[in-house]
N, C-alpha and C positions, 0 to 999 in steps of 0.2 A: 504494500500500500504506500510504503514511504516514498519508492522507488515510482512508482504513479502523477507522485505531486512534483516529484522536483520538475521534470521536465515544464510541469505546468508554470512553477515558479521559477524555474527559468526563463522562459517565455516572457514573464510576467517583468521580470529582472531587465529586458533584455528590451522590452515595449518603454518600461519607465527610463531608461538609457538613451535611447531614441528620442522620446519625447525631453527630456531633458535635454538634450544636444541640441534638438531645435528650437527649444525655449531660448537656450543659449547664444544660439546663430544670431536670434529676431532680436534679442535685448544688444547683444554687439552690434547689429547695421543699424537699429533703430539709433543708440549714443551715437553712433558715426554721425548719422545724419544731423542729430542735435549737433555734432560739433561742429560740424559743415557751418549748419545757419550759424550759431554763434561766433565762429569765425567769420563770417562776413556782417554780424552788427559790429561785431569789434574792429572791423577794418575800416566800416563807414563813421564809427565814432571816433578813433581817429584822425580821418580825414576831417569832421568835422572842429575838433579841437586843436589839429594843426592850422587850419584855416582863421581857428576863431582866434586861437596867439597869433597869428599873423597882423590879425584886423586889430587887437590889443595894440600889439607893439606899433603900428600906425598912428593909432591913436595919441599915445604916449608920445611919440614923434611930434606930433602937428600940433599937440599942447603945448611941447618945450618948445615951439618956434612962432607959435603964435601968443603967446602971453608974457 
């Protein structure tokens, strides 16, 4: 009778293995993807904060020459 089950719980071993590994697949490409997008807010914030020290230091400029 022992000898009955294992194959079953092998099976059974061997289903949960599987499905685990593909749980595991879907949660690594899903972060990939999270990191994708986040990598490009952080590139476009950036851009924007380079842009906005730029308009700063302008600023600062055309104060010390105007006043």
């Amino acid at each position: 009778m022992i000898k009955k089950n294992q194959p079953n719980q092998s099976n059974q071993n061997d289903d949960y293995r599987k499905r685990y590994g593909v749980e595991l697949q879907r949660r690594f490409v899903d972060l990939q993807f999270k990191r994708s997008e986040l990598e490009k807010q952080l590139k476009r914030v950036n851009e924007v904060l380079f842009s906005l020290g730029r308009e700063m230091e302008e600023h600062v400029t055309y104060d010390q020459l105007y006043k």
